[in-house]
C-alpha positions as CSV (number, residue, x, y, z in Angstrom):
1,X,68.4,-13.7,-45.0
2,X,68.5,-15.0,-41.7
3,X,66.0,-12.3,-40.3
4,X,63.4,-14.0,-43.0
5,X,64.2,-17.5,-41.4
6,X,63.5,-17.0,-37.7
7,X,59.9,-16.7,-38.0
8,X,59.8,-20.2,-39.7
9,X,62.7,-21.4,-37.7
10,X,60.5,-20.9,-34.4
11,X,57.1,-22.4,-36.2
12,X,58.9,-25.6,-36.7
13,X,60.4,-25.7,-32.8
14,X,56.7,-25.2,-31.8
15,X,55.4,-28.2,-34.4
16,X,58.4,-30.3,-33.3
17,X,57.5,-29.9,-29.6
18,X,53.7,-30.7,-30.0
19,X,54.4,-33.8,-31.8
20,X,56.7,-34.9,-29.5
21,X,54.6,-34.5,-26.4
22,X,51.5,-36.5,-28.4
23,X,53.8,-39.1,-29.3
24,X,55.0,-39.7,-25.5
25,X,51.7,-38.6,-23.6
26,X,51.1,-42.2,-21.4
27,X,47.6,-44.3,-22.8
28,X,44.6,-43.8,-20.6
29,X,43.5,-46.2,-19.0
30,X,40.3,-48.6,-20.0
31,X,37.5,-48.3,-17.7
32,X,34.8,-51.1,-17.7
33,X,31.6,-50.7,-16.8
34,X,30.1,-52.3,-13.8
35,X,26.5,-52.8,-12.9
36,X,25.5,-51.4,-9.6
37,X,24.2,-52.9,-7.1
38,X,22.1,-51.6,-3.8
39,X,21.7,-53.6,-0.8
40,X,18.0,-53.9,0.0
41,X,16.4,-54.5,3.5
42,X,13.1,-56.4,3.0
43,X,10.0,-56.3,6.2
44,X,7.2,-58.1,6.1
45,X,3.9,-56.3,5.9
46,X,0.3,-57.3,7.8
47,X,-2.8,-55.2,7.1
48,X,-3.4,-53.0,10.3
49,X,-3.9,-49.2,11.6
50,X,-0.2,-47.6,12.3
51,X,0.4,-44.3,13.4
52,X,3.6,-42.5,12.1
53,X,5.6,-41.2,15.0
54,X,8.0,-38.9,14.1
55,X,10.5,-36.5,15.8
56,X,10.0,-32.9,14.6
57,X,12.2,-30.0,15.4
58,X,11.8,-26.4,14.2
59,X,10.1,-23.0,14.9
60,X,6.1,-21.8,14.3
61,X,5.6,-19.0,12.9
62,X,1.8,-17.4,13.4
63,X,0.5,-16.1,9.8
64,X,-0.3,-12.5,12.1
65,X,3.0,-12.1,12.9
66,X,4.0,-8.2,12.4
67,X,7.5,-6.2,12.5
68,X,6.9,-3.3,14.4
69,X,9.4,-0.5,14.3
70,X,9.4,3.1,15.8
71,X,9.7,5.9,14.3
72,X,12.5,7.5,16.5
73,X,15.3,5.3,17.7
74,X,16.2,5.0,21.2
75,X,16.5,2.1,23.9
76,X,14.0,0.0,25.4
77,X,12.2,1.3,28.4
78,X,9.9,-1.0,29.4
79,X,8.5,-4.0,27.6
80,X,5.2,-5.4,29.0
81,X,4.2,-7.7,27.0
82,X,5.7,-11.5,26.8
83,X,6.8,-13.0,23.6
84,X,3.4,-15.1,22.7
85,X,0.9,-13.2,24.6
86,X,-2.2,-12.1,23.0
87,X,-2.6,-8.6,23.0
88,X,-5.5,-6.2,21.7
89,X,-5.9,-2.9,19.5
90,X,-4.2,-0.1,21.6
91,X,-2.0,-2.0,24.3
92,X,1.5,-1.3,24.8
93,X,4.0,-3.4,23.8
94,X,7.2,-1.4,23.8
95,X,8.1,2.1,25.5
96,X,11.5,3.4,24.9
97,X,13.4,4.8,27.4
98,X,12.7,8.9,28.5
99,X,16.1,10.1,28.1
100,X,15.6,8.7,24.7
101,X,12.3,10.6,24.0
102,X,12.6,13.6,26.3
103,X,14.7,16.0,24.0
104,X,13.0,15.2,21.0
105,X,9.5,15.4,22.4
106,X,10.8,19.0,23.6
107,X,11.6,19.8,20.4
108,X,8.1,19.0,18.7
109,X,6.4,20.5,21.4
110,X,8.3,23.5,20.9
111,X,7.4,23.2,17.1
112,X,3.8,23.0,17.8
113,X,4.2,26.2,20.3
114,X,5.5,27.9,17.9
115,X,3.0,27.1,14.8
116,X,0.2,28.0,17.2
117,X,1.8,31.3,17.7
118,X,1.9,32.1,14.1
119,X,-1.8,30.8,13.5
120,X,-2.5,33.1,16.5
121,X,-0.6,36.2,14.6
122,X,-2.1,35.6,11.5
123,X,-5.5,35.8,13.3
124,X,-4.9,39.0,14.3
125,X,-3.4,39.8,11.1
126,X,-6.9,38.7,9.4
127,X,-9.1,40.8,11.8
128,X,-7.1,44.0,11.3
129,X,-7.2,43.3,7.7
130,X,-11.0,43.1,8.1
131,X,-11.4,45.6,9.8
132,X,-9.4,47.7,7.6
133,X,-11.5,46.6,5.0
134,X,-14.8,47.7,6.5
135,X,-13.8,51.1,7.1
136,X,-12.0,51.8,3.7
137,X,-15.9,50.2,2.2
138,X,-17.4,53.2,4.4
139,X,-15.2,56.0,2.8
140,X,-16.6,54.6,-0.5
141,X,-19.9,54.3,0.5
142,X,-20.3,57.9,2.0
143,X,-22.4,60.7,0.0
144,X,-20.5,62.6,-3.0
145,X,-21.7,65.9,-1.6
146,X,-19.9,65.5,1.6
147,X,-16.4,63.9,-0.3
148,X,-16.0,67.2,-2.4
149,X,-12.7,68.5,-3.0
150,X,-13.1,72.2,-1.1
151,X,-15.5,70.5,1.7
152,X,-12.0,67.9,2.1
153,X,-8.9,70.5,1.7
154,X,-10.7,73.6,3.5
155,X,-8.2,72.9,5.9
156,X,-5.4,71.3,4.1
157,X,-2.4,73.5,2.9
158,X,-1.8,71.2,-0.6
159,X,-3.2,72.7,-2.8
160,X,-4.4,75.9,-2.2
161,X,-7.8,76.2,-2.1
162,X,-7.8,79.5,-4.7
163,X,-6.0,77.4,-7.2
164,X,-8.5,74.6,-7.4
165,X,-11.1,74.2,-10.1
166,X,-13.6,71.6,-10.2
167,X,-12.8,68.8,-12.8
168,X,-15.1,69.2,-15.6
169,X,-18.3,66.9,-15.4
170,X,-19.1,63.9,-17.9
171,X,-21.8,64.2,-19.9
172,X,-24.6,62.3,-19.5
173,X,-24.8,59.3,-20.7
174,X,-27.1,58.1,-23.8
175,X,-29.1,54.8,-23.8
């Protein structure tokens, strides 16, 4: 029976507690409310022209201002041109340093040496080709007569000339 009583037994403790903490808790405090009040400094005014001078500190930024970046990273060669100088289309305004550009410049000139040797090859490949062509369109284009099987093995071994017969002709053809 006492198992069935704990629960309960520890709800009360926790009731018993609250209420005694509300009942001792200390009684805020009354705050009144107070008007505020600003201190004003009052001038005189006369009717005249006055001109505002005031002390201004900051940066200006031109409305053309562009981020340049390169597209291979390396250090700062030379820089001729000034911070605020005017400049034109094609001036220089930043060269990296050669040690910088020198290996990879050999590299893509080495990759443009080699493309133009393969566009050179394939040239070469394309007139052989050509020519190729040309003469196998001669072979087709010469007479029948002179393209006949004995006029072409007389001297070939395969297959014996005695053992050939002439491949039977179509007939004509009707309209």
């Amino acid at each position: 029976m006492s198992k069935r009583l704990i629960p309960f037994l520890i709800i009360a403790v926790g009731i018993a507690g609250f209420l005694l903490l509300k009942m001792t808790r200390p009684e805020p405090v009354e705050v009144s409310a107070t008007e505020r009040s600003w201190r004003v400094d009052v001038q005189s005014v006369e009717p005249g022209t006055h001109t505002p001078v005031l002390a201004l500190y900051g940066e200006v930024l031109a409305p053309e201002q562009l981020t340049v970046t390169a597209t291979l990273a390396g250090r700062i060669g030379e820089r001729p041109v000034a911070e605020g100088q005017r400049v034109s289309a094609g001036d220089l305004l930043v060269a990296l340093d050669d040690a910088d550009i020198g290996p990879a410049l050999a590299q893509a000139e080495a990759q443009v040496a080699d493309l133009e040797a393969q566009i050179r090859s394939e040239q070469v490949r394309y007139r052989n080709d050509r020519a190729a062509l040309a003469s196998e369109q001669a072979i087709l284009k010469t007479p029948a007569d002179n393209c006949s099987a004995p006029a072409l093995w007389s001297t070939a071994t395969w297959p014996p000339a005695k053992l050939w017969k002439p491949p039977p002709t179509p007939p004509p053809a009707r309209s």
